[in-house]
N, C-alpha and C positions, 0 to 999 in steps of 0.2 A: 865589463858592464854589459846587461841584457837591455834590449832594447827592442820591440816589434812594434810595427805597424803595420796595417793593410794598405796597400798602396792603390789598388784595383777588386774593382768587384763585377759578377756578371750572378745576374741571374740562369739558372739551370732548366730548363724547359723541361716539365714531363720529370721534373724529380720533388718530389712532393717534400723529401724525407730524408736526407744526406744525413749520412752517421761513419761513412770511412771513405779513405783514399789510398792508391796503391798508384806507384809508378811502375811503367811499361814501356820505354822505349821513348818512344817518341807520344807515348799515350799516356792519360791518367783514367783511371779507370772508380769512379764513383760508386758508391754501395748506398740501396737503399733502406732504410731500414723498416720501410712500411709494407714490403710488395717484394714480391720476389722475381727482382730485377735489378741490373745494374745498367749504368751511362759511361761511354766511352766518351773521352774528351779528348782533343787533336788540341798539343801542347799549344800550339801555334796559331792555327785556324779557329780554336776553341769551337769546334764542328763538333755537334753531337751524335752518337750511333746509340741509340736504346740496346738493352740484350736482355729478352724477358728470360724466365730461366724456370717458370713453372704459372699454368693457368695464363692468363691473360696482363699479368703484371702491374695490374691495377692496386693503387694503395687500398690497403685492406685495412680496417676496424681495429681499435686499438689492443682489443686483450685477442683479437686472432693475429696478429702479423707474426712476423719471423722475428723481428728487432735485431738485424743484422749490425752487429756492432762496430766488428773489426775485422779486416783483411791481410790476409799474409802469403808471400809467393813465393815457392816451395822452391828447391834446388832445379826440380822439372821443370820450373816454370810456370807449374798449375797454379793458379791464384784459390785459395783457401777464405771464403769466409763462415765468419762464427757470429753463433745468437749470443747474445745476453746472457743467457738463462736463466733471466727473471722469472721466469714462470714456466710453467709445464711446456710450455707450446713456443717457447724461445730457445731449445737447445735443439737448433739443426747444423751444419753443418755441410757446406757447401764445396763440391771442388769443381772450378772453372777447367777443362782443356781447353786453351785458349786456341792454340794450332784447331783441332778439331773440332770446336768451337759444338763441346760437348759438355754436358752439366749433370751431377751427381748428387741427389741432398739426402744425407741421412741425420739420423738423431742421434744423440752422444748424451744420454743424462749423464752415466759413468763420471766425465770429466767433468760436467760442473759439479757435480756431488764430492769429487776429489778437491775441486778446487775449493768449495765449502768448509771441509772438513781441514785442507790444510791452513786456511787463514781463520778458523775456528769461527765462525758467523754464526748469527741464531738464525738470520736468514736466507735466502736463496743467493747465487752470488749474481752480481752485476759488472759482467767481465764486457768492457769496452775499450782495450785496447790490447794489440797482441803483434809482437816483435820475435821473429827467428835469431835465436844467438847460438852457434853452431851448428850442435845437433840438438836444441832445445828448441820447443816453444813455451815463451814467456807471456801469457796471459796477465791483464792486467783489471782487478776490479775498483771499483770509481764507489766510493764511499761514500754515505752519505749523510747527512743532518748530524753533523760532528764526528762520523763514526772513521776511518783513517782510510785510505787506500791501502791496494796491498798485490801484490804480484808473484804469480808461484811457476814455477818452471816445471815443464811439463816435457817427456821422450818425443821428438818431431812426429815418428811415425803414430800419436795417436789421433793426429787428422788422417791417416789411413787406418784409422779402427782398433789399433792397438789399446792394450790393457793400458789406461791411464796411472802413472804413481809419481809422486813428489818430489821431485830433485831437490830444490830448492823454493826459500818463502822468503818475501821481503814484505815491509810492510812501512808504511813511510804517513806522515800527515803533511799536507800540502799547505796547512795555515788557511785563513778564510781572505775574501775579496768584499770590501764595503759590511762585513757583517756576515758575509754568509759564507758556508763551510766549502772551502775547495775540493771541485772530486775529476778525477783524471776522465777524460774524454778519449784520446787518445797518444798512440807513441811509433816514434820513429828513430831508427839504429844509425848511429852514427860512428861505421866500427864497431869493435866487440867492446868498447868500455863506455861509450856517453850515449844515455839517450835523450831524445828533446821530445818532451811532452805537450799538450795541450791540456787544458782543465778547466773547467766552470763552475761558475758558481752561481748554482742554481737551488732556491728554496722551496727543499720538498721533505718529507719524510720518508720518503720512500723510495725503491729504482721504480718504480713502475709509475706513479703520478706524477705529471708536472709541475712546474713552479716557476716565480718569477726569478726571470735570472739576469744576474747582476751582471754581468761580464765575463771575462775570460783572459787565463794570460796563458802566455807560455813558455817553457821552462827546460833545464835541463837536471836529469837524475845522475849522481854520479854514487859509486859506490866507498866507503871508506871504514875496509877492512867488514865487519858484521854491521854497519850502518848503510841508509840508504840515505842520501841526500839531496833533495831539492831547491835548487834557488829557480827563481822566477819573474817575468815580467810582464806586465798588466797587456792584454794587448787594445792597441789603438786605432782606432780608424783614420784614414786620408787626412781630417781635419785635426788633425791633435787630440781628440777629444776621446773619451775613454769608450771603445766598442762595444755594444751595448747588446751583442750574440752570444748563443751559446756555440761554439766551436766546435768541432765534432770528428774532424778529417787532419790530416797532416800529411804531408809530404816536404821533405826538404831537398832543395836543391840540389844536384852533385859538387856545385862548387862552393856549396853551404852558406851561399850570399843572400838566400831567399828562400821562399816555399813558396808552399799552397797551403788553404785550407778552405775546408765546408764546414758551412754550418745547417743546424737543424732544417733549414726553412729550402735548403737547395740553391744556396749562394755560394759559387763558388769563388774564394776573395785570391789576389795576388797578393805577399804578402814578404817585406824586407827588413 
């Protein structure tokens, strides 16, 4: 039986816009998705370290941002994030050398047009979660106003610029939350066979506008045979009462008794 709650929360100073999470040692490492910029976070001390990674790192206007979605960290080590690619000016692509504490951002339409075409969309895709399984990256796009999720595997090395092509598609519907349609936030690898998911359910018609959002649970996908399967559970806050965020970030534990997560507003919650 699934069961979450948030047990702890802290506000995030200087993070306007939390949309992913990525472990690192003894660090988690925050993505923003308004600015281009991430927060390093000291597991322990919960001590902040900014890292602008282009201009002054200020959140920026809603149809210029990056809308950094999801983070993934490469065999090297490099931490990799990705846009959206909601819109023209959200497919960049980003690689951290954290040693060198060096920053790379180019543009990829290529992959979101590949991942488009492989989950057959009329529209642009809204890839907000993205998990390494082998030598694959599995991108993940977040559905929306009844439309399903859907996840397509992608060769690792085309966050080093390679010719993007299809390995594989899944494509899953996550059911709705109080009424409104569930769409994946994001995911974290648990092993090469379970992932555990975040999702909300947020009422919009579209990736790019807002909407009131109902909540959020979290879940695990499992695969069975050509089916993609998710069960899930509502997530809560400290009081028992149904959490009333849109979730946005994930990290699980090593000893998978607990996470993390962020949400929209730059919360980052502890969470069991």
């Amino acid at each position: 039986m699934l069961a979450a709650r948030v047990v702890a929360t802290r506000k995030l100073v200087g993070l306007s816009a939390g949309s992913a999470l990525v472990s690192m040692g003894e660090r988690l490492l925050a993505v923003h998705d308004d600015a281009f910029a991430v927060t390093w976070i000291e597991r322990y001390s919960l001590d902040l370290e900014p890292w602008v990674l282009q201009g002054d790192g200020a959140p920026l206007p809603k149809l210029e941002k990056p809308d950094f979605e999801s983070a993934v960290v490469t065999p090297d080590g490099a931490v990799h994030l990705l846009g959206s690619g909601s819109t023209p000016e959200r497919c960049a692509i980003v690689r951290l050398d954290v040693a060198a504490h060096a920053v790379r951002i180019r543009h990829s339409v290529p992959l979101y047009e590949c991942v488009r075409s492989a989950l057959e969309l009329d529209t642009r895709p809204n890839v907000e979660g993205a998990v390494i399984v082998g030598q694959r990256l599995r991108v993940f796009h977040r559905g929306v106003a009844g439309c399903a999720s859907g996840a397509v595997d992608l060769p690792l090395d085309v966050l080093d610029d390679a010719v993007p092509r299809v390995l594989a598609v899944q494509r899953f519907d996550l059911g709705v939350l109080d009424g409104v349609s569930l769409g994946i936030t994001d995911v974290a690898a648990l092993g090469d066979e379970r992932l555990v998911f975040v999702a909300a359910a947020e009422d919009t018609a579209d990736a790019v506008s807002d909407g009131r959002v109902m909540g959020s649970v979290l879940g695990v996908l499992t695969t069975d045979g050509a089916r993609t399967l998710a069960r899930w559970t509502r997530l809560l806050a400290a009081d028992g009462r149904p959490l009333r965020r849109k979730v946005e970030g994930l990290v699980i534990d090593a000893d998978v008794r607990g996470g993390w997560v962020l949400n929209g507003c730059g919360r980052r919650s502890r969470s069991g």
